[in-house]
PDB file of N, CA, C and O in Angstrom:
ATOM      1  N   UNK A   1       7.062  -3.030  -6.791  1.00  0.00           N
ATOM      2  CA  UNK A   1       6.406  -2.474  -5.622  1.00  0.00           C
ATOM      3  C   UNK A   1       5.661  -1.217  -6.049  1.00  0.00           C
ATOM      4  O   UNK A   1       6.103  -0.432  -6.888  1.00  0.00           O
ATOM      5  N   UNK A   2       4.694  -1.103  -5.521  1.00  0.00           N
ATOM      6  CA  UNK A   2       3.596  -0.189  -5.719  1.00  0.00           C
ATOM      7  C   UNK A   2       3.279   0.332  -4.175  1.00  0.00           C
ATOM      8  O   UNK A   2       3.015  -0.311  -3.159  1.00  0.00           O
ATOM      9  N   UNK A   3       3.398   1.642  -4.390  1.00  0.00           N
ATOM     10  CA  UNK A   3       2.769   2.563  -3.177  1.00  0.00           C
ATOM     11  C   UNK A   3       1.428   3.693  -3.592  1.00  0.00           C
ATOM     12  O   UNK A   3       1.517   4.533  -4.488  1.00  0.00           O
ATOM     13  N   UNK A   4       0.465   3.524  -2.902  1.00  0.00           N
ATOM     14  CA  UNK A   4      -0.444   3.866  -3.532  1.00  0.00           C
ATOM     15  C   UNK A   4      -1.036   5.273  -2.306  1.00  0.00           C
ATOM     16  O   UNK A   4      -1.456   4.998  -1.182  1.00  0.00           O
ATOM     17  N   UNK A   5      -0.985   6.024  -2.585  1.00  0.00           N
ATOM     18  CA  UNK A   5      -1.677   7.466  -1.508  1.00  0.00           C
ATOM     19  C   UNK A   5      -2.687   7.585  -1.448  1.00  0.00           C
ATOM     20  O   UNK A   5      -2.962   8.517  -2.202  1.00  0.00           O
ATOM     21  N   UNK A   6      -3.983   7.036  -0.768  1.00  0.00           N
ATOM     22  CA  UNK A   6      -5.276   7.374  -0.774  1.00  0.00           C
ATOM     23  C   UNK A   6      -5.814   8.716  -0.899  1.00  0.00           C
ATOM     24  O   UNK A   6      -5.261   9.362  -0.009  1.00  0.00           O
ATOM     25  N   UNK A   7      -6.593   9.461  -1.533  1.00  0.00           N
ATOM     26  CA  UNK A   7      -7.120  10.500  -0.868  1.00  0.00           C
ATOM     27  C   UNK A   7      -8.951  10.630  -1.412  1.00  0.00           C
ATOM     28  O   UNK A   7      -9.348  10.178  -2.486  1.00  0.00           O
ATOM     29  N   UNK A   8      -9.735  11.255  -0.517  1.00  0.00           N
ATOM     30  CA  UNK A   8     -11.184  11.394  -0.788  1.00  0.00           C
ATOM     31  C   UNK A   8     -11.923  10.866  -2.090  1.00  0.00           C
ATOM     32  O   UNK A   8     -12.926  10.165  -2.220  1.00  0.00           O
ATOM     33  N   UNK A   9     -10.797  11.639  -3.291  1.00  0.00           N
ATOM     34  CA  UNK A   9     -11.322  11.436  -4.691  1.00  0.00           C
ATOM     35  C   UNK A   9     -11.301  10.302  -5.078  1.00  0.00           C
ATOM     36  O   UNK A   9     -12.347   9.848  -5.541  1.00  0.00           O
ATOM     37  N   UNK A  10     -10.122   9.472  -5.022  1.00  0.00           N
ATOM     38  CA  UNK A  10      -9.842   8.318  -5.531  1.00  0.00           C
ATOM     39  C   UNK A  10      -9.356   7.098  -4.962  1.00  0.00           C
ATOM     40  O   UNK A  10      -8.509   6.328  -5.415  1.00  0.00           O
ATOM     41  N   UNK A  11     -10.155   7.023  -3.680  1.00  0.00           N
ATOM     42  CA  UNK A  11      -9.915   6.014  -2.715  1.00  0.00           C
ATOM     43  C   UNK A  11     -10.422   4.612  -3.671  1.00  0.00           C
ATOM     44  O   UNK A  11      -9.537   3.896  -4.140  1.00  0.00           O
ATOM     45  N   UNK A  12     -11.625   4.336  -3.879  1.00  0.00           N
ATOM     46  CA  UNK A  12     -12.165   3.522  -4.771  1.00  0.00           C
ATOM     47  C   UNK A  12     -11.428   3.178  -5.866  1.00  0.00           C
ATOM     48  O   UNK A  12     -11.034   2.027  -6.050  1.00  0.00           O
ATOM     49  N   UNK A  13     -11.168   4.268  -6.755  1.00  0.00           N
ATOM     50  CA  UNK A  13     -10.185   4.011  -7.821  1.00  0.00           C
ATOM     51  C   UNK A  13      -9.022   2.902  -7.200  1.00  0.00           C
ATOM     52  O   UNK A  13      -8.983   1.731  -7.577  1.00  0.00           O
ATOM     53  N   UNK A  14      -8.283   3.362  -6.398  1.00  0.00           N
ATOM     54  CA  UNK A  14      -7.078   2.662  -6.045  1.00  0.00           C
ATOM     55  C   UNK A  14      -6.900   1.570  -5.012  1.00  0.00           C
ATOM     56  O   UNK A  14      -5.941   0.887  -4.654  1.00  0.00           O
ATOM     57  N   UNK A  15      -8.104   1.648  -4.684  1.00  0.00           N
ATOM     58  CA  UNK A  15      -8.534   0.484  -3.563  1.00  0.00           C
ATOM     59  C   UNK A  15      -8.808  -1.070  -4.632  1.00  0.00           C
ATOM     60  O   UNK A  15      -8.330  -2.153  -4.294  1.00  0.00           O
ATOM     61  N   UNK A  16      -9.644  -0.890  -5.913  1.00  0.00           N
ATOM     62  CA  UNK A  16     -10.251  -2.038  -6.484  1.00  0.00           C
ATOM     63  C   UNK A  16      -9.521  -2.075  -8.330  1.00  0.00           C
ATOM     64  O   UNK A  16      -9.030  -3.105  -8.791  1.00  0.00           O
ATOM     65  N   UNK A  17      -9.600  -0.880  -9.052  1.00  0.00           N
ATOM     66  CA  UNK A  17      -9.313  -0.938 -10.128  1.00  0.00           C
ATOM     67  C   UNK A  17      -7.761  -1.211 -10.023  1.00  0.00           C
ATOM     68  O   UNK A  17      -7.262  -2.281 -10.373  1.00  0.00           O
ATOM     69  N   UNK A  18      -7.050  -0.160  -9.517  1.00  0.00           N
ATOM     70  CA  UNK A  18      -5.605  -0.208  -9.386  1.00  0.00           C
ATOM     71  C   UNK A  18      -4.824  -1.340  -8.933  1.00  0.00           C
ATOM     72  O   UNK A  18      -3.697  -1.685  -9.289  1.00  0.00           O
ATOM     73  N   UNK A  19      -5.641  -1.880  -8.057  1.00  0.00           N
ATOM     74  CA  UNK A  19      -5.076  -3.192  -7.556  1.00  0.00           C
ATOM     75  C   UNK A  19      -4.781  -4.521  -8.631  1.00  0.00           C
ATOM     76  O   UNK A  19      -3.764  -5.174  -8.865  1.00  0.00           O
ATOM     77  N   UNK A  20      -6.632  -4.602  -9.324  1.00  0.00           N
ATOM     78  CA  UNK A  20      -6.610  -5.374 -10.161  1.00  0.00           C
ATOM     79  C   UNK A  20      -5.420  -5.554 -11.497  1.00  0.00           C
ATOM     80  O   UNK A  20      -5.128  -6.522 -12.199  1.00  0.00           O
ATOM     81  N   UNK A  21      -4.953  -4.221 -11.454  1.00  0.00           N
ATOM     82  CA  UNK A  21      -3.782  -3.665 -12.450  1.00  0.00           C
ATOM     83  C   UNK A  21      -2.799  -4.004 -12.153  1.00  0.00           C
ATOM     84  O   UNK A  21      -2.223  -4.695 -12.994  1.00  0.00           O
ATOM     85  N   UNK A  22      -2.206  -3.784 -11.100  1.00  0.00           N
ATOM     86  CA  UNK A  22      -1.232  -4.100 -10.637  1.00  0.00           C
ATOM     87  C   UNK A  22      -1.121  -5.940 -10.645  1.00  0.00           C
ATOM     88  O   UNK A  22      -0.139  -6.356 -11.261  1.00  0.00           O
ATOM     89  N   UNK A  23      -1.748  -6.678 -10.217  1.00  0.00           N
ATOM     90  CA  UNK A  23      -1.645  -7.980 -10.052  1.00  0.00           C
ATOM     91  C   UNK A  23      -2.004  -8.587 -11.137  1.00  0.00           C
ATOM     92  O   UNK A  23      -1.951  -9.811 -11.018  1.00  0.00           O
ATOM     93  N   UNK A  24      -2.392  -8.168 -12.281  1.00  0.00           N
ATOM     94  CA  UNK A  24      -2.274  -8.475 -13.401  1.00  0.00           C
ATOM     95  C   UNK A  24      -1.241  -8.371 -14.184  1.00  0.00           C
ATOM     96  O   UNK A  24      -0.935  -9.182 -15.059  1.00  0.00           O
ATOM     97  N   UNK A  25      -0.538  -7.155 -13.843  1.00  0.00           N
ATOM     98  CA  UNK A  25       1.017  -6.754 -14.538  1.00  0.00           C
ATOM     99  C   UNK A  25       1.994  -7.780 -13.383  1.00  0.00           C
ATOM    100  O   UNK A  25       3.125  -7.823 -13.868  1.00  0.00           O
ATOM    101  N   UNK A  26       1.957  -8.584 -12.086  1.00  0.00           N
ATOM    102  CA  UNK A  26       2.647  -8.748 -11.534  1.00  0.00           C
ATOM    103  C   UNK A  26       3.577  -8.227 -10.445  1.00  0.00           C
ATOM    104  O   UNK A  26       4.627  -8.729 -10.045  1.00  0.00           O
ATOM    105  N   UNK A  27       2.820  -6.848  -9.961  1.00  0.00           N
ATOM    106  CA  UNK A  27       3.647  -6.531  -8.698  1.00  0.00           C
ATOM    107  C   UNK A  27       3.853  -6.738  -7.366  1.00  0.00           C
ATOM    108  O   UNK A  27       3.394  -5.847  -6.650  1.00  0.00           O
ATOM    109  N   UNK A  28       4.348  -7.549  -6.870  1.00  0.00           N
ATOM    110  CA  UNK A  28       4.500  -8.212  -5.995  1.00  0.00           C
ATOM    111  C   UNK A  28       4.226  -7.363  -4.772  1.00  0.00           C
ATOM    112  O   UNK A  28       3.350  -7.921  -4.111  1.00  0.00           O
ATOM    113  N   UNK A  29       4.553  -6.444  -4.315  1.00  0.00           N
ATOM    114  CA  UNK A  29       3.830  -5.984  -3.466  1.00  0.00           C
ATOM    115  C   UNK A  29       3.058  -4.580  -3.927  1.00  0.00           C
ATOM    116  O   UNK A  29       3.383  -3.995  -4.960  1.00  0.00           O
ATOM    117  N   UNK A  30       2.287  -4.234  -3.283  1.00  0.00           N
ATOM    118  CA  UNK A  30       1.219  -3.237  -2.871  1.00  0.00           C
ATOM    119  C   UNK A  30       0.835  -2.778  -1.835  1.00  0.00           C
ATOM    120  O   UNK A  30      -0.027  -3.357  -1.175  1.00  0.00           O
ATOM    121  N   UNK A  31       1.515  -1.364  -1.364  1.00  0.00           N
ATOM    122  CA  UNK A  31       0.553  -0.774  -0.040  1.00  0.00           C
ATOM    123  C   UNK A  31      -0.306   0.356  -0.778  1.00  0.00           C
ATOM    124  O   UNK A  31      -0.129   0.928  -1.854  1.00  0.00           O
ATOM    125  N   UNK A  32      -1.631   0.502   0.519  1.00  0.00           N
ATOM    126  CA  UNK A  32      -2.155   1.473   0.605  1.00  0.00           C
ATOM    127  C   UNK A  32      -2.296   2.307   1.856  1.00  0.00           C
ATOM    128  O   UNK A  32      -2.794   1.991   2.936  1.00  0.00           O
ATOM    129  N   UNK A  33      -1.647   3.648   1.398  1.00  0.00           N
ATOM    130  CA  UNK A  33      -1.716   4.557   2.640  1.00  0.00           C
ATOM    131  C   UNK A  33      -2.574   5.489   3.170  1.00  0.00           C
ATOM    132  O   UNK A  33      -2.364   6.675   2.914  1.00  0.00           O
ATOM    133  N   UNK A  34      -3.200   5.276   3.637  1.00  0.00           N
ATOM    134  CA  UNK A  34      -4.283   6.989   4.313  1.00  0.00           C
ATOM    135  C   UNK A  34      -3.397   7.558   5.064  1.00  0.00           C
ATOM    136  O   UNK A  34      -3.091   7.135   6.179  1.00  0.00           O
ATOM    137  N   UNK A  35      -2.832   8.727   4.431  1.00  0.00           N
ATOM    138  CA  UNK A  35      -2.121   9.811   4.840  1.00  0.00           C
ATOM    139  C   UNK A  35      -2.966  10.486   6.833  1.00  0.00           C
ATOM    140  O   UNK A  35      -2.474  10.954   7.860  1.00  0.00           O
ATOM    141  N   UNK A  36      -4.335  10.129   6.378  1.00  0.00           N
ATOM    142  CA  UNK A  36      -4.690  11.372   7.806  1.00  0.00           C
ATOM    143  C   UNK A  36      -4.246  10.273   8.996  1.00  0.00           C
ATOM    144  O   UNK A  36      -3.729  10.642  10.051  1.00  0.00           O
ATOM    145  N   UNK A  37      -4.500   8.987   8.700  1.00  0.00           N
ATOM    146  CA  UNK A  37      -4.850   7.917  10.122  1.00  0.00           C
ATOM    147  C   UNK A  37      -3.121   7.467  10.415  1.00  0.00           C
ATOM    148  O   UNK A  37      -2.689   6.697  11.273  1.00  0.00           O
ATOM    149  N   UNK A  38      -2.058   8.562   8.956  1.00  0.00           N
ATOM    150  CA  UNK A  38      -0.977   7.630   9.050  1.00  0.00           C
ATOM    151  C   UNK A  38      -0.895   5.932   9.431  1.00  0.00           C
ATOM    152  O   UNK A  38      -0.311   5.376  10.361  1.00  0.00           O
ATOM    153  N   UNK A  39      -1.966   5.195   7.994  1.00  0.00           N
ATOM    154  CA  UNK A  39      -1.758   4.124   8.088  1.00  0.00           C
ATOM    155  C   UNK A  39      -1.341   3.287   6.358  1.00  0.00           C
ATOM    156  O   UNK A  39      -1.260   3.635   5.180  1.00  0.00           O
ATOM    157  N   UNK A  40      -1.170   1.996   7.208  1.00  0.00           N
ATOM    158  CA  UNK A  40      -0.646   1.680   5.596  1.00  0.00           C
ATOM    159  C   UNK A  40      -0.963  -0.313   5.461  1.00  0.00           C
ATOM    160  O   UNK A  40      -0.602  -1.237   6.190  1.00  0.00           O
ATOM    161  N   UNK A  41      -1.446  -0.292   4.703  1.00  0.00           N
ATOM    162  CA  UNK A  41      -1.531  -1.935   4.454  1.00  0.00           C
ATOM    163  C   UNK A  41      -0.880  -2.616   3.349  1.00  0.00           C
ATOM    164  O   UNK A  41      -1.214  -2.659   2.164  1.00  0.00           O
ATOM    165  N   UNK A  42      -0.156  -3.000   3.788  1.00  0.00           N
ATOM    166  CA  UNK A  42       0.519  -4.005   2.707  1.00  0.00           C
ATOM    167  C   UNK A  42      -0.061  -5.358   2.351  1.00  0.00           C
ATOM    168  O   UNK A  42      -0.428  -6.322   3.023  1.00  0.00           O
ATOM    169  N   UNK A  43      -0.015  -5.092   1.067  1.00  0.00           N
ATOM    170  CA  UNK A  43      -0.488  -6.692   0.045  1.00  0.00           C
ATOM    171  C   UNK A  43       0.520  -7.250  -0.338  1.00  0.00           C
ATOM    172  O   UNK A  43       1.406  -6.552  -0.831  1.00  0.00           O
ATOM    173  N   UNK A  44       0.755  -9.153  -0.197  1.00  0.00           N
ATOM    174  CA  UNK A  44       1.766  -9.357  -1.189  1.00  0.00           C
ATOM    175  C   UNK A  44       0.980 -10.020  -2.072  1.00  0.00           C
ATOM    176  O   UNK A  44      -0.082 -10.433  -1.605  1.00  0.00           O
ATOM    177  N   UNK A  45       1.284 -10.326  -3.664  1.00  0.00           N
ATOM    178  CA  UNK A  45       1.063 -10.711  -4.722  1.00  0.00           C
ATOM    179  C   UNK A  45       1.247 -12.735  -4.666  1.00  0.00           C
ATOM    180  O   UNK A  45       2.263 -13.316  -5.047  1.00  0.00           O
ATOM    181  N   UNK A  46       0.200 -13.324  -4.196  1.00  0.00           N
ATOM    182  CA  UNK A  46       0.456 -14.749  -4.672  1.00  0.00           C
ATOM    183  C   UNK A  46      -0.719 -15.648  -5.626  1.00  0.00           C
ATOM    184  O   UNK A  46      -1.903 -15.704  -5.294  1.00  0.00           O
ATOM    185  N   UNK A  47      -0.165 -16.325  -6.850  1.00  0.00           N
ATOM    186  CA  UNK A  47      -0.978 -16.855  -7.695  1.00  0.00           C
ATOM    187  C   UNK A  47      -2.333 -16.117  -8.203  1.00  0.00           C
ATOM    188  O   UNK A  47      -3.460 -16.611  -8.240  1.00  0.00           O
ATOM    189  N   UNK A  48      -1.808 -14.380  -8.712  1.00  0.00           N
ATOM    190  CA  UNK A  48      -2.204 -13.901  -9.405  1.00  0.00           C
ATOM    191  C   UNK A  48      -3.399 -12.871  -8.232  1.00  0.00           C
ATOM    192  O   UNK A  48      -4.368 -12.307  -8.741  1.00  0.00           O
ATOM    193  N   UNK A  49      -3.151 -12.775  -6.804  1.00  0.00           N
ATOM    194  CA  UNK A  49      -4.458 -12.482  -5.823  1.00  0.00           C
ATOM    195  C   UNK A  49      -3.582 -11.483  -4.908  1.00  0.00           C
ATOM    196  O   UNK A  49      -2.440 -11.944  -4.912  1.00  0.00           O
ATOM    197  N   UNK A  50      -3.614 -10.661  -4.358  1.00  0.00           N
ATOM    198  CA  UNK A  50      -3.191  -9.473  -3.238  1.00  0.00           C
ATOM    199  C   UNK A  50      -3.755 -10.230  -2.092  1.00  0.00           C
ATOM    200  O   UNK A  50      -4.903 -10.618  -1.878  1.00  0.00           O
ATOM    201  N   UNK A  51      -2.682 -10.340  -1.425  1.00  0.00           N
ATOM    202  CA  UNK A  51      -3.379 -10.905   0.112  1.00  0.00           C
ATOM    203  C   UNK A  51      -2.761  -9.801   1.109  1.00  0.00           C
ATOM    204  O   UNK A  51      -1.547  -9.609   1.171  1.00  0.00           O
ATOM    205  N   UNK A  52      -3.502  -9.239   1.721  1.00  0.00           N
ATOM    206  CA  UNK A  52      -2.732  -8.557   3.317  1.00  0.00           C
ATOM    207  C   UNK A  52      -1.790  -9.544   3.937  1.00  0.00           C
ATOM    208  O   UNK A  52      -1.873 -10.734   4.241  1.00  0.00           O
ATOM    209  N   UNK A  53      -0.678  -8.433   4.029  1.00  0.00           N
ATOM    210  CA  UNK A  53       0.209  -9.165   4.885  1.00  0.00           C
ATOM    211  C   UNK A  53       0.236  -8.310   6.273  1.00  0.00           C
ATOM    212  O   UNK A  53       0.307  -8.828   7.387  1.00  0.00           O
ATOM    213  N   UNK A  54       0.183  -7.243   6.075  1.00  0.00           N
ATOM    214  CA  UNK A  54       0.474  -6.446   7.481  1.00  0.00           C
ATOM    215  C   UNK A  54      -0.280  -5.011   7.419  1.00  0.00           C
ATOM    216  O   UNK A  54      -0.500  -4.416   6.364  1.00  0.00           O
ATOM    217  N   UNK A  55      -0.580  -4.625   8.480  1.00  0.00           N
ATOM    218  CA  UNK A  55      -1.525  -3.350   8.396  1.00  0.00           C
ATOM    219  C   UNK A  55      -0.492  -2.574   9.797  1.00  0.00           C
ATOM    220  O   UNK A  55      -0.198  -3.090  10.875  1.00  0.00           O
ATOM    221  N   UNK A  56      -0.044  -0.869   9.142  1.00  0.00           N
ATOM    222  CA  UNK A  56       0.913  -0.623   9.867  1.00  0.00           C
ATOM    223  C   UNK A  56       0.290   0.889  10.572  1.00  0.00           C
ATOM    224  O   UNK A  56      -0.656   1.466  10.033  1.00  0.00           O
ATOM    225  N   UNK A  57       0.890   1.379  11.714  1.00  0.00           N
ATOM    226  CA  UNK A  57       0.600   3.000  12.094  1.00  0.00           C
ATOM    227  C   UNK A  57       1.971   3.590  12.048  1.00  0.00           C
ATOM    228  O   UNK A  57       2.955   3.157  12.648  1.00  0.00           O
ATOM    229  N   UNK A  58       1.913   4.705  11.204  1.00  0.00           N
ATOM    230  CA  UNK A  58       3.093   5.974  11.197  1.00  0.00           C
ATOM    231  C   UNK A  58       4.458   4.816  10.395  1.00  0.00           C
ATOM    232  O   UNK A  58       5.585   5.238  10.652  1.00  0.00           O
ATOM    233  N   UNK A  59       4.447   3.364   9.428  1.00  0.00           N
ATOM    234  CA  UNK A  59       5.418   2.995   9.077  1.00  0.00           C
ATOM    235  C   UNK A  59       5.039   2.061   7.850  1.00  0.00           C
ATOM    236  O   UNK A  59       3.875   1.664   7.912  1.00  0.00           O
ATOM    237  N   UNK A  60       5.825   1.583   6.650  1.00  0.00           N
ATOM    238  CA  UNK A  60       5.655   0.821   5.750  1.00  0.00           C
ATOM    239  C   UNK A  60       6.622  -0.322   6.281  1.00  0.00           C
ATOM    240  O   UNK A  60       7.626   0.210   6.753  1.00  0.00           O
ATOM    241  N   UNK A  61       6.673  -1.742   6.371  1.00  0.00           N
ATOM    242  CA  UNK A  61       7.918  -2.520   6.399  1.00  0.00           C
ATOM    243  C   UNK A  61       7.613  -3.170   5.191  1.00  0.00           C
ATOM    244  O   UNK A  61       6.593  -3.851   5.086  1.00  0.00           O
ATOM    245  N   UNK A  62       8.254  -3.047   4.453  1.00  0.00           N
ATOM    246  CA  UNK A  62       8.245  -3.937   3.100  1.00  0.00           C
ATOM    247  C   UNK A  62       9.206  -5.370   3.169  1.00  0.00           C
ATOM    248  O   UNK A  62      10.386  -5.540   3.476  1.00  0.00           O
ATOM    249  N   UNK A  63       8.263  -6.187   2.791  1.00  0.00           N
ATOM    250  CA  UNK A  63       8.789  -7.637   2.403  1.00  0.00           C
ATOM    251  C   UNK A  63       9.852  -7.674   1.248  1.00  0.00           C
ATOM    252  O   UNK A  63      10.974  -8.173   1.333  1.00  0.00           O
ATOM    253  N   UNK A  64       9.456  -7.234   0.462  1.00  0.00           N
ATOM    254  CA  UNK A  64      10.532  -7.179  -0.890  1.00  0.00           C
ATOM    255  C   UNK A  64      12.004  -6.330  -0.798  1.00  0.00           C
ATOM    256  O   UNK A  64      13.134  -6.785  -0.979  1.00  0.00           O
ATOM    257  N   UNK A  65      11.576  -4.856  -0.434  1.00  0.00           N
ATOM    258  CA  UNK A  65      13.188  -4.269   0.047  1.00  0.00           C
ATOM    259  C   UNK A  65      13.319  -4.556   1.365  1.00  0.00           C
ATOM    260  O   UNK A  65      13.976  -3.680   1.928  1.00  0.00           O
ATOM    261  N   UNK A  66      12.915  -5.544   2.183  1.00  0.00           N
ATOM    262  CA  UNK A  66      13.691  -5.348   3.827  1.00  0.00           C
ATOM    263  C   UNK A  66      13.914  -4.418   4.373  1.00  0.00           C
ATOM    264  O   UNK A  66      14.791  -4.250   5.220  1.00  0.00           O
ATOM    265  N   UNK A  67      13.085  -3.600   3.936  1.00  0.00           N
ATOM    266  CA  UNK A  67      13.140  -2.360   4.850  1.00  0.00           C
ATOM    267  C   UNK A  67      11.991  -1.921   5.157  1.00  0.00           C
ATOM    268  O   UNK A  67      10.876  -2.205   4.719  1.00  0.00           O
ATOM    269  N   UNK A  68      12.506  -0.840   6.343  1.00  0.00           N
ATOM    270  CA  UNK A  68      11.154   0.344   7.191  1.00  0.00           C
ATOM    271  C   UNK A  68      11.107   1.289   6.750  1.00  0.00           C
ATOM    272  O   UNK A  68      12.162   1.646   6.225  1.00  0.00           O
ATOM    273  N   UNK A  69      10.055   2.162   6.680  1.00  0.00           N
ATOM    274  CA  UNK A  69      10.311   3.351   6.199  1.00  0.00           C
ATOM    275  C   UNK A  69       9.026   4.481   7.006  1.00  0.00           C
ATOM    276  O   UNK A  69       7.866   4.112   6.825  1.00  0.00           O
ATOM    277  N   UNK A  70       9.162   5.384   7.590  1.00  0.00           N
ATOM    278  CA  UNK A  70       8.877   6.098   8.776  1.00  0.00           C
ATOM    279  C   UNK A  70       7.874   6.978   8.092  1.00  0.00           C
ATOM    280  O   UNK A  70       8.534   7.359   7.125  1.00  0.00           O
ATOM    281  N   UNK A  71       6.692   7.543   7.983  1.00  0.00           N
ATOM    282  CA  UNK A  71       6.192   8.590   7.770  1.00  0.00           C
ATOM    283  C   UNK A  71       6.258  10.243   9.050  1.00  0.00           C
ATOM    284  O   UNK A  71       6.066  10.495  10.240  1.00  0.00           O
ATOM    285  N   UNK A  72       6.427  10.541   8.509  1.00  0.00           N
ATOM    286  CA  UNK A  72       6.765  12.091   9.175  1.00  0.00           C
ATOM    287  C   UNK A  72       5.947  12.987   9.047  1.00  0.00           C
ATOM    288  O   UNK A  72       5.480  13.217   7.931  1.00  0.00           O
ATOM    289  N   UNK A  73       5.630  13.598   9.971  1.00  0.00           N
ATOM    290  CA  UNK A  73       3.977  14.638  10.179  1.00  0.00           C
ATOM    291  C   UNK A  73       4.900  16.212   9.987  1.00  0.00           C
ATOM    292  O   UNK A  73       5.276  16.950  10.897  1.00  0.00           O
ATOM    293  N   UNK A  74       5.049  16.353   8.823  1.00  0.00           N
ATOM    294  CA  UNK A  74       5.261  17.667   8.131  1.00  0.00           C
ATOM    295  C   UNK A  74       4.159  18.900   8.563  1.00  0.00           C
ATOM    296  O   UNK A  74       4.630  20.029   8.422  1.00  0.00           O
ATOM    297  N   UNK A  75       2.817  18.841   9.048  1.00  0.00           N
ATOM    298  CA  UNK A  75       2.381  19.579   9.378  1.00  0.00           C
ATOM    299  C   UNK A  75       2.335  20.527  10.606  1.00  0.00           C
ATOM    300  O   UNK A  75       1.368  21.235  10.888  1.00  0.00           O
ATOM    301  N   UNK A  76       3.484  20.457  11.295  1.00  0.00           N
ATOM    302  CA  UNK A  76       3.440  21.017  12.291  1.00  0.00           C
ATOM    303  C   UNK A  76       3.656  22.708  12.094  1.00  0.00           C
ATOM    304  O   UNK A  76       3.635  23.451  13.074  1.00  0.00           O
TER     305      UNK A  76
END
């Protein structure tokens, strides 16, 4: 599993190169998060391709650990 943090600089980077990396090494899943929109999309890994499985607000649910996991707005 791969969690990936978007930000301004290297959205691109981790949107297309990183991906390709990852599913070449075999990681079965992949999210990407934009921290501002608190969102997150999960990819799962089948026959070598990232497919969306779920696009989430303020949460990750991962297929692989069965679990949720909550983002929290630290900026207050």
């Amino acid at each position: 599993m791969a969690i990936e943090i978007l930000s301004p600089h290297t959205g691109k980077y981790d949107l297309e190169d990183k991906m390709e990396v990852y599913a070449l090494n075999g990681v079965k899943e992949y999210w990407i998060v934009e921290p501002h929109e608190k969102r997150a999309k999960g990819y799962w890994l089948e026959k070598d391709e990232y497919h969306l499985f779920t696009e989430e607000i303020g949460m990750l649910n991962s297929k692989l650990l069965k679990k949720k996991f909550k983002f929290y707005d630290f900026s207050l």
